[in-house]
C-alpha positions in Angstrom: 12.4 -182.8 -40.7 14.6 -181.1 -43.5 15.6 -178.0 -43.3 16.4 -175.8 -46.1 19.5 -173.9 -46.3 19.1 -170.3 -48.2 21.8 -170.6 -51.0 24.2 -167.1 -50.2 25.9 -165.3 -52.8 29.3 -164.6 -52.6 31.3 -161.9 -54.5 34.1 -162.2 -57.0 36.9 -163.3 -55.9 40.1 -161.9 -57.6 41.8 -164.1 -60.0 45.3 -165.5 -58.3 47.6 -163.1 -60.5 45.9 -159.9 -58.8 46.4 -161.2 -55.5 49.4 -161.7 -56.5 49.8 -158.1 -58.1 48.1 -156.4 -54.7 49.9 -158.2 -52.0 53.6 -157.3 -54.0 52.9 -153.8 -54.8 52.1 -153.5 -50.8 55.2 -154.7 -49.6 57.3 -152.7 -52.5 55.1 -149.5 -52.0 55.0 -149.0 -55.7 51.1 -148.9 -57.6 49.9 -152.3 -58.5 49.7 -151.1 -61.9 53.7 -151.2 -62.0 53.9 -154.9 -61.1 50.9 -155.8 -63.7 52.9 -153.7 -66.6 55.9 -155.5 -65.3 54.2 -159.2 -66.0 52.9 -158.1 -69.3 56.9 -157.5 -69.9 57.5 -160.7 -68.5 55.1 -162.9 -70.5 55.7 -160.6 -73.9 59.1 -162.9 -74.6 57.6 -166.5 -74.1 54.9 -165.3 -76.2 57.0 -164.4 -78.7 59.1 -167.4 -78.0 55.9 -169.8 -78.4 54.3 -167.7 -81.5 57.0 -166.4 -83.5 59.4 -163.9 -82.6 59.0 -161.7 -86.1 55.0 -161.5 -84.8 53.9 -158.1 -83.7 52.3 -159.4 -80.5 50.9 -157.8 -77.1 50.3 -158.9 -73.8 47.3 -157.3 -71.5 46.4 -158.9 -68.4 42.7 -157.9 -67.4 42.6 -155.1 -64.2 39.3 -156.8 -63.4 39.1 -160.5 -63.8 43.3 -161.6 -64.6 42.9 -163.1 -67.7 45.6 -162.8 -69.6 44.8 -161.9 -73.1 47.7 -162.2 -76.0 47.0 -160.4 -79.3 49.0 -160.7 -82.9 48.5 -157.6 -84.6 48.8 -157.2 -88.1 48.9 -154.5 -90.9 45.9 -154.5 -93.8 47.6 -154.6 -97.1 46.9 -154.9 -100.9 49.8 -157.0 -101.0 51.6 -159.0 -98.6 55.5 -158.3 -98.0 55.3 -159.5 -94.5 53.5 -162.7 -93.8 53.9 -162.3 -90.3 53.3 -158.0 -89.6 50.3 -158.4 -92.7 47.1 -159.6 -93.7 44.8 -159.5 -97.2 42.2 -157.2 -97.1 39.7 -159.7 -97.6 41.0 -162.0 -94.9 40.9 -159.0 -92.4 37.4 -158.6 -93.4 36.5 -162.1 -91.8 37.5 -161.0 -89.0 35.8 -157.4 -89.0 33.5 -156.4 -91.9 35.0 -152.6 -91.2 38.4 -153.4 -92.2 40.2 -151.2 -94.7 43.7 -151.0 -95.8 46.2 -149.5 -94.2 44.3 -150.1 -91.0 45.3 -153.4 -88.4 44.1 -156.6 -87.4 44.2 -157.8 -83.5 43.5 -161.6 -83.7 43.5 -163.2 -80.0 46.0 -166.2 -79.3 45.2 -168.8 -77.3 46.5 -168.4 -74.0 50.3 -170.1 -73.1 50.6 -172.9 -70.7 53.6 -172.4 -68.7 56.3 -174.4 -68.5 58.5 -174.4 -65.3 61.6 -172.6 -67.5 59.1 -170.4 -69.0 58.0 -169.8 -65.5 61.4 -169.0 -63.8 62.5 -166.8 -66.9 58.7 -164.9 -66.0 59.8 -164.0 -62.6 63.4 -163.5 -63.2 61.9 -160.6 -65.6 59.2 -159.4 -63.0 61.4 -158.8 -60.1 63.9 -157.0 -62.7 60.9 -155.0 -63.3 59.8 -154.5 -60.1 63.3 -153.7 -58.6 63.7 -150.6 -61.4 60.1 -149.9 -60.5 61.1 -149.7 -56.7 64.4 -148.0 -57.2 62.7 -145.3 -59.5 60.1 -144.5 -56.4 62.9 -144.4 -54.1 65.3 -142.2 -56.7 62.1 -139.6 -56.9 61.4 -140.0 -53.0 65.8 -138.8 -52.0 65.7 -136.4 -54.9 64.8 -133.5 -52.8 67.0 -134.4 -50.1 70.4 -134.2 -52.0 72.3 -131.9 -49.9 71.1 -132.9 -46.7 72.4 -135.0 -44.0 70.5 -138.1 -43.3 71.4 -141.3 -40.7 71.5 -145.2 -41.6 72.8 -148.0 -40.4 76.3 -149.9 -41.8 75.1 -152.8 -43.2 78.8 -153.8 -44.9 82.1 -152.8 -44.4 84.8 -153.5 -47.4 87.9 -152.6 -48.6 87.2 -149.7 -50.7 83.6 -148.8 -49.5 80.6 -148.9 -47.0 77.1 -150.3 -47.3 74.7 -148.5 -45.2 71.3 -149.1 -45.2 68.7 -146.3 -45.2 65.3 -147.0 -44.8 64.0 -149.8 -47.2 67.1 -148.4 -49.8 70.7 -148.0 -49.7 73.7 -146.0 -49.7 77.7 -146.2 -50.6 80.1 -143.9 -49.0 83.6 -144.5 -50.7 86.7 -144.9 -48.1 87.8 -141.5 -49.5 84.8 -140.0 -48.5 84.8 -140.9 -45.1 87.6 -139.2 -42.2 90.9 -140.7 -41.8 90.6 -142.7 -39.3 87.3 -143.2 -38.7 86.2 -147.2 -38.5 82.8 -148.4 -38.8 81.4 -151.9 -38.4 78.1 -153.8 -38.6 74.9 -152.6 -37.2 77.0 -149.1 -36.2 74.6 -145.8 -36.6 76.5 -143.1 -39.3 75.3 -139.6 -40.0 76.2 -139.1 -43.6 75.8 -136.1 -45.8 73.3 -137.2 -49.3 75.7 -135.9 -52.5 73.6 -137.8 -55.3 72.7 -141.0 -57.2 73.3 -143.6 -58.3 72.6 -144.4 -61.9 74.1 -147.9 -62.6 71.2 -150.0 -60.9 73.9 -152.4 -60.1 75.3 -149.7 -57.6 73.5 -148.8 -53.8 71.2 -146.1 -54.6 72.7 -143.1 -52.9 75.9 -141.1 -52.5 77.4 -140.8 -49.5 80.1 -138.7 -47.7 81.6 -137.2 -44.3 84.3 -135.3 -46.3 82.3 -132.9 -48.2 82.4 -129.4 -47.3 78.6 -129.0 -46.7 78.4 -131.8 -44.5 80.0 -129.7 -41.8 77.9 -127.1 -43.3 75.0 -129.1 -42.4 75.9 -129.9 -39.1 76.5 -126.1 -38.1 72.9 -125.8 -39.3 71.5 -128.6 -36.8 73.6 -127.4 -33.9 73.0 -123.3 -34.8 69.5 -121.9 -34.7 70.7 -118.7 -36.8 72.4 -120.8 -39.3 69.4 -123.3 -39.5 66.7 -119.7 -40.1 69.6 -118.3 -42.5 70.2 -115.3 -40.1 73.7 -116.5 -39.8 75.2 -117.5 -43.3 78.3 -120.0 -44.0 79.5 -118.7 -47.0 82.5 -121.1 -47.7 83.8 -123.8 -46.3 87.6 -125.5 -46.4 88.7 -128.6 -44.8 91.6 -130.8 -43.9 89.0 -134.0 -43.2 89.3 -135.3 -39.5 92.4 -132.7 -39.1 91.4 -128.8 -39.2 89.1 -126.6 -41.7 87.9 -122.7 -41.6 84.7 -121.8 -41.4 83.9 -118.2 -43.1 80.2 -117.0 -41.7 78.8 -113.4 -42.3 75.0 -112.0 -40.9 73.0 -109.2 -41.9 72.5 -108.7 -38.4 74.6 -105.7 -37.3 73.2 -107.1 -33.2 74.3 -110.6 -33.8 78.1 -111.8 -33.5 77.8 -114.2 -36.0 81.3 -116.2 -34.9 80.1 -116.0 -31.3 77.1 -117.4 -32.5 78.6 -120.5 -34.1 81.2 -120.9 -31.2 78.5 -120.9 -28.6 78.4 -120.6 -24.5 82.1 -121.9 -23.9 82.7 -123.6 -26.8 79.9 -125.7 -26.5 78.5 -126.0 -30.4 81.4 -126.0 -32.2 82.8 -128.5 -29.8 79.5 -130.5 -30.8 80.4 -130.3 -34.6 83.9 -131.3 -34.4 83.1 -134.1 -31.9 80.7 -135.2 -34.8 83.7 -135.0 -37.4 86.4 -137.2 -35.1 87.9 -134.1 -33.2 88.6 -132.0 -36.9 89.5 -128.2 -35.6 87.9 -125.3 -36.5 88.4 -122.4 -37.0 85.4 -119.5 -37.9 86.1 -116.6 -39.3 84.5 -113.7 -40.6 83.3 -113.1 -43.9 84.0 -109.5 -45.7 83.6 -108.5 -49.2 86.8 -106.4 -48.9 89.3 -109.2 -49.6 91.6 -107.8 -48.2 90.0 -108.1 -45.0 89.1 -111.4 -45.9 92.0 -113.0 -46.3 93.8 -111.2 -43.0 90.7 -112.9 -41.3 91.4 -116.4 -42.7 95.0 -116.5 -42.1 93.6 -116.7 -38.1 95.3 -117.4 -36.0 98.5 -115.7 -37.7 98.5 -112.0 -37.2 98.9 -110.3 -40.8 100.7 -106.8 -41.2 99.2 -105.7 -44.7 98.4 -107.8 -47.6 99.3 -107.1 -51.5 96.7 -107.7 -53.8 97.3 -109.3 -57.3 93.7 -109.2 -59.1 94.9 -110.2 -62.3 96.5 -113.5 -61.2 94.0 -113.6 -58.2 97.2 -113.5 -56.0 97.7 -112.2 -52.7 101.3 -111.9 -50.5 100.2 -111.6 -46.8 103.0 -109.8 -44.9 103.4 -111.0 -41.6 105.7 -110.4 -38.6 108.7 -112.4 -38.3 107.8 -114.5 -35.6 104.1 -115.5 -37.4 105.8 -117.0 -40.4 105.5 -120.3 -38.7 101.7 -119.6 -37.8 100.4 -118.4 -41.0 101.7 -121.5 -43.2 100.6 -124.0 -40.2 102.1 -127.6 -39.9 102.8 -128.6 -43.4 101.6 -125.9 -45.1 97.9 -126.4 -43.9 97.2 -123.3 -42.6 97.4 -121.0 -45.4 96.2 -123.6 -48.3 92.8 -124.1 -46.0 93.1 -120.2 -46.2 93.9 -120.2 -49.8 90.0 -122.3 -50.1 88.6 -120.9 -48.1 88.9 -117.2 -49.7 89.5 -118.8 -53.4 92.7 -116.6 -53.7 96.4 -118.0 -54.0 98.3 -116.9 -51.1 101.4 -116.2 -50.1 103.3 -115.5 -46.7 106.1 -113.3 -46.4 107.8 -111.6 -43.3 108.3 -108.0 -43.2 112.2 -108.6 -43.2 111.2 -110.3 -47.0 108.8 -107.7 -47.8 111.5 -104.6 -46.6 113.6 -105.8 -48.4 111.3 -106.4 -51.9 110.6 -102.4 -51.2 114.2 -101.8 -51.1 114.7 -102.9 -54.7 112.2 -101.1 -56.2 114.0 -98.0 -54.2 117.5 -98.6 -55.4 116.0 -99.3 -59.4 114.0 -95.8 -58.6 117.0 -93.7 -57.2 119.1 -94.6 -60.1 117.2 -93.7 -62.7 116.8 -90.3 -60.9 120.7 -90.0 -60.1 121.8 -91.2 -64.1 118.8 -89.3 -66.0 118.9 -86.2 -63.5 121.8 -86.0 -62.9 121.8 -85.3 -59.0 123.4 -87.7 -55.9 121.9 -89.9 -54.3 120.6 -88.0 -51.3 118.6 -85.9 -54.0 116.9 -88.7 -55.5 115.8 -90.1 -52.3 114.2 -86.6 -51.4 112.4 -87.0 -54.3 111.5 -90.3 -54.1 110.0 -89.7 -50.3 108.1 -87.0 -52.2 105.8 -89.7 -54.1 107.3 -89.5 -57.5 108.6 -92.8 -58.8 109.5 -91.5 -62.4 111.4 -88.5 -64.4 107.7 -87.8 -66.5 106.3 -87.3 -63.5 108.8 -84.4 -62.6 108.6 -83.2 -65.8 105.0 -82.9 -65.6 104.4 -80.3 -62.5 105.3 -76.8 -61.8 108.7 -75.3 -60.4 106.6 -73.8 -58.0 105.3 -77.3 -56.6 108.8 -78.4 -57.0 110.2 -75.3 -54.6 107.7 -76.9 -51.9 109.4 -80.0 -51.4 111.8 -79.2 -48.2 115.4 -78.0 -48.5 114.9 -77.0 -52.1 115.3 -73.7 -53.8 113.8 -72.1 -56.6 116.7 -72.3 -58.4 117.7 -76.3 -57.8 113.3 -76.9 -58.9 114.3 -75.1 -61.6 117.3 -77.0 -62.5 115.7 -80.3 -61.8 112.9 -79.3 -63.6 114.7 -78.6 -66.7 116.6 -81.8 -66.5 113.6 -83.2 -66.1 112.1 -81.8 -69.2 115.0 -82.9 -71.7 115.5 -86.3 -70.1 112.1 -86.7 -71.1 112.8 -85.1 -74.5 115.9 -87.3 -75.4 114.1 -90.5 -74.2 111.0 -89.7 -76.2 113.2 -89.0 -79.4 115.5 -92.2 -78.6 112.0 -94.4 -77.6 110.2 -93.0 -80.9 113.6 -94.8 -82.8 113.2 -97.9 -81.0 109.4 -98.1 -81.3 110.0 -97.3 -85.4 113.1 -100.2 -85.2 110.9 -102.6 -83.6 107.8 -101.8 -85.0 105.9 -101.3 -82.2 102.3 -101.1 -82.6 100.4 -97.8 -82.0 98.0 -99.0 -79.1 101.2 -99.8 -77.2 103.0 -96.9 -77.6 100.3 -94.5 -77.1 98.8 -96.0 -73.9 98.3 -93.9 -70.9 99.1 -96.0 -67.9 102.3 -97.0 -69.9 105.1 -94.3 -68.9 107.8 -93.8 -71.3 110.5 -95.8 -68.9 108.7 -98.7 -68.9 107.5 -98.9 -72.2 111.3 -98.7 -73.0 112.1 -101.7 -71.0 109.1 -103.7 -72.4 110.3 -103.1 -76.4 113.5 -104.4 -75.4 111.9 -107.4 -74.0 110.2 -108.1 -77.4 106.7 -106.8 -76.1 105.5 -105.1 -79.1 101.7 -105.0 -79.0 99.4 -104.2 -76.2 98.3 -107.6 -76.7 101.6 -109.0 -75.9 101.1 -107.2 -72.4 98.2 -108.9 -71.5 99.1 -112.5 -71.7 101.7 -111.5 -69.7 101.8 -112.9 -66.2 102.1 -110.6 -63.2 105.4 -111.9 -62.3 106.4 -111.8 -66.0 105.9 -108.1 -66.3 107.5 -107.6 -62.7 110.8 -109.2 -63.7 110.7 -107.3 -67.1 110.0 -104.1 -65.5 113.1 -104.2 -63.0 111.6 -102.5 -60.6 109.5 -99.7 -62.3 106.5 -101.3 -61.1 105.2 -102.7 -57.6 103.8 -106.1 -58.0 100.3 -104.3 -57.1 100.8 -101.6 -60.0 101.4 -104.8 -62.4 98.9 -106.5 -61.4 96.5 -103.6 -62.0 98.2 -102.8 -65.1 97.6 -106.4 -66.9 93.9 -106.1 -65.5 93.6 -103.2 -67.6 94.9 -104.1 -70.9 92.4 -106.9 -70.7 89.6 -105.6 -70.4 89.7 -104.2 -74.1 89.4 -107.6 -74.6 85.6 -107.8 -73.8 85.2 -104.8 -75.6 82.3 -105.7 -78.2 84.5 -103.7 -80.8 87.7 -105.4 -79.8 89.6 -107.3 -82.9 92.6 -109.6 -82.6 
């Protein structure tokens, strides 16, 4: 008996090299149209190799069947200057009645039979491709995660750096960007904060560090919920890596102790932070916009008597008690340069014996010009002085009456002082207007208002001569120059001044 067997149809089975294509794109999780485009690029240069490398050839690989189909394109021309690139007009139109000049010719080349070095230079190419392919997925993928903290695995430990995988890609985190200290070997678990990457593809992917200020940022934000919903703010960061760093947090929150916060129930979360970063202290502060508050805060644990500010220069002398000296510069100065950071203002410590003694100074340069140009002892001078005035224009500029006030003077010694006062001023003015003429001093200097008359003297005679010349002065320039007619605040201030004619849109050199 025969029995007859129903002949089935089967579907179309994909050609080899789309296998191929599907089952690599899968395990690279890139599109499969990547890896085709990528053998294209691979079989373009034996193409070109086999047919001429001056051709104008392409290679397209069929998305439906495989076949691989190599094309020499060429130019149609009235006349040939390019044998290879350009064709007749009338031999174009063998190959399509339509042809006209200027337009192109695509002849199809018989396909190439591999050999095994055409074959190995084909892959070498493809998993070039495929590996840029792969890395630009993965670039795209951390892009958005720059900033934040992520974990891996060491895969590598040398001299100078460490491998650590992440994922299907990898990271480097220099030595210098890791805590001193700190070891790592194989197969050990690293949280590392994400700073960038890589270009050179010969380089692991991503950027890695446990030294950057935001990394402890970011690990405030895991361990505190008001940091992590931005109810608590970290608004800068300074660090001594694996030693000590300050912490400077402000809230909106007038109910929320936003140091508290971050220190936690005994301790507990900013124990967890610097457990994280090998035992590095901290120290959290709090943020104000008043810098002078600001800085007394970061100088913690010190205690800080008054600070002088020095806007022009950005410089600030934090007068402290004796016995805090030692506290407010910290072992090897690190106290006050994580403070310096942390605020982004130079500072500088200096007891109140140091800073009594400054204010002397300026008292003794003060009471002498009022004993030579008033002619009075000293015990005169320093009434006046207590009084609030600093200069002999100043005296000369208010009333007897106002002078009668001041406590153990007379009508009759105001007056005297008063009219001492008034040709001191008088004689100076005459004497400085002969100077300023000598020197040739420019107008804008001599007729400034925050300039008195005593300390534009002293600045002719040190060869400043425009007001220009007073604001590339330094702070401490102008303090040595003035010899005591100014605080260092007051010059500070000063040079501040005189430069902001500078952004003046009507301001000329």
């Amino acid at each position: 008996m025969k029995i007859n067997i129903e002949e089935k149809k089967h579907p179309t089975v994909k050609s080899e090299l789309l296998q191929v294509a599907e089952i690599v794109a899968k395990d690279k999780e890139i599109s499969q149209e990547e890896i085709l485009k990528a053998m294209e690029a691979a079989i373009l240069p034996i193409a070109q190799l086999k047919y001429g490398n001056k051709k104008n050839l392409t290679v397209n690989i069929d998305r439906l069947n495989g076949a691989i189909n190599i094309k020499w394109i060429r130019r149609v021309v009235d006349t040939i200057n390019d044998e290879d690139n350009e064709i007749l007009l009338r031999d174009a139109k063998r190959f399509d009645v339509n042809a006209k000049v200027g337009g192109e010719i695509q002849n199809k080349l018989p396909p190439i039979a591999f050999s095994r070095t055409m074959a190995s230079t084909a892959r070498n190419i493809i998993i070039s491709k495929v590996k840029a392919a792969e890395r630009n997925n993965q670039a795209k993928e951390f892009s958005s995660r720059i900033g934040d903290i992520i974990s891996g695995i060491v895969n590598r430990v040398d001299y100078s750096e460490i491998i650590i995988d992440i994922g299907k890609t990898s990271g480097v985190i220099r030595k210098s960007e890791t805590i001193p200290n700190e070891t790592f070997k194989m197969g050990d678990r690293i949280k590392v904060l994400l700073c960038g990457l890589n270009k050179d593809p010969s380089m692991p992917l991503l950027q890695l560090s446990r030294t950057h200020p935001n990394f402890l940022k970011k690990l405030f934000a895991q361990e505190v919920p008001e940091v992590y919903d931005n109810i608590i703010k970290i608004v800068s960061v300074a660090r001594d890596p694996g030693s000590k760093a300050k912490v400077a947090v402000t809230t909106n929150d007038p109910n929320i102790d936003c140091v508290g916060a971050c220190v936690g129930p005994k301790g507990v979360r900013v124990q967890s932070v610097s457990e994280e970063l090998k035992g590095e202290k901290i120290d959290i502060v709090k943020w104000s916009d008043d810098i002078a508050t600001f800085i007394v805060n970061s100088l913690s644990p010190a205690k800080v008597t008054r600070v002088i500010i020095d806007e022009s220069e950005q410089k600030v002398d934090a007068v402290v008690p004796n016995d805090q000296l030692s506290a407010a510069i910290g072992r090897r100065g690190q106290n006050i340069r994580l403070a310096s950071n942390l605020t982004g203002w130079a500072i500088n410590a200096i007891t109140e014996e140091a800073d009594l003694e400054n204010k002397n100074k300026e008292t003794v340069a003060i009471v002498k010009i009022f004993k030579e140009g008033l002619d009075v002892d000293e015990t005169i001078a320093h009434v006046l002085l207590n009084e609030g005035y600093i200069s002999i224009s100043e005296i000369s500029e208010v009333t007897i009456e106002e002078l009668s006030n001041i406590e153990g003077f007379d009508e009759a010694l105001a007056t005297e002082i008063h009219n001492r006062a008034l040709l001191y001023v008088e004689n100076k003015r005459k004497a400085l207007l002969e100077l300023c003429k000598e020197k040739k001093v420019s107008n804008d200097l001599m007729n400034y208002e925050l300039i008195r008359p005593e300390l534009l003297e002293v600045l002719v005679k040190a060869g400043v001569l425009k007001l220009d010349d007073l604001g590339n002065l330094s702070t401490d320039e102008l303090l040595e120059i003035s010899d005591g007619l100014l605080t260092k605040q007051e010059a500070g201030t000063l040079i501040l001044k005189v430069r902001e004619r500078w952004f003046s849109s009507d301001y000329k050199r």
